[in-house]
N, C-alpha and C positions, 0 to 999 in steps of 0.2 A: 464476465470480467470486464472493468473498463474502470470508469467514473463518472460521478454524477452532482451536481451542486448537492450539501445537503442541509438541513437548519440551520446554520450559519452561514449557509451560502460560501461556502469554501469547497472546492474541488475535490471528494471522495472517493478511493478507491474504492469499488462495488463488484457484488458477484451475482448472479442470478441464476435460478431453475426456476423448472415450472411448477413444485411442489411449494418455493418460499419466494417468491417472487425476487426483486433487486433489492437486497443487503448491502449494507457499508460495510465496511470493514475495519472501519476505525481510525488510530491514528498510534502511530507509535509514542515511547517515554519521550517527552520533551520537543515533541511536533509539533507545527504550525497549524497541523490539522485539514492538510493536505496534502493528496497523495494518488497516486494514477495505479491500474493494475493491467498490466497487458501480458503476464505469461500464466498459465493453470498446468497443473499434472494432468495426466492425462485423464485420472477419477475424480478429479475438481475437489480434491479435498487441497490441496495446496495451491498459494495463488504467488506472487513475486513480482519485483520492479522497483518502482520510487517513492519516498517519502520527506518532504521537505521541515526542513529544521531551521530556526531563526539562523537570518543572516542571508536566508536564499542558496541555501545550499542542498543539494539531493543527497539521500543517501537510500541505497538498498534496503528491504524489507522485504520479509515472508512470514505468511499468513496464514493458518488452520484453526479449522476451530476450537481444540485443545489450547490454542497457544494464544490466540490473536495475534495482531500485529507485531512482530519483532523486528529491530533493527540489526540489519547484518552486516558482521565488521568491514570496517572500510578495507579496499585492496591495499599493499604496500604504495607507498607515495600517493597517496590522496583517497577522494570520494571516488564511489561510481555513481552516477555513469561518470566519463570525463567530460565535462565544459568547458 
C-alpha cells in the first residue's frame, strides 16, 4: 500500500504483492483522482485513508476488490482527516 504518480501523473493510492505486482486503486465518484493509501487488513484484501475531491478537500475511502474505491461518510462536523 502507499502511492504512486500514475498516467496522469496524479498521486495514486496503490497496493502491491509479489504475485500482481503494484496496482492503483483508482479513484473514487467525483475525485480529482488522487489519493494516498496507508492503512490494509491484516489479509490485504481491504485497504483505507484519503481521497481528494475538487476544492482540495480529503475525505476517507475504502477499498476491495469487490467494491473498489468507496467514499466513506464524512464524521459529524466535517471531513476526515481534520485540516
Amino acid at each position: 500500500m502507499g502511492a504512486s504518480l500514475n498516467g496522469d501523473n496524479d498521486v495514486e493510492a496503490c497496493s502491491w504483492s509479489e504475485a500482481t505486482g503494484m496496482v492503483g486503486l483508482g479513484d473514487i465518484p467525483g475525485g480529482t483522482g488522487q489519493s494516498i493509501a496507508r492503512a490494509v487488513s491484516s489479509d490485504g484484501t481491504v485497504v483505507a485513508d484519503e481521497a481528494y475531491i475538487p476544492g482540495g478537500t480529503t475525505v476517507a475511502f475504502s477499498w476491495a476488490k469487490t467494491t473498489g474505491m468507496v467514499r466513506l461518510p464524512d464524521f459529524q462536523g466535517g471531513n476526515w482527516p481534520a485540516r
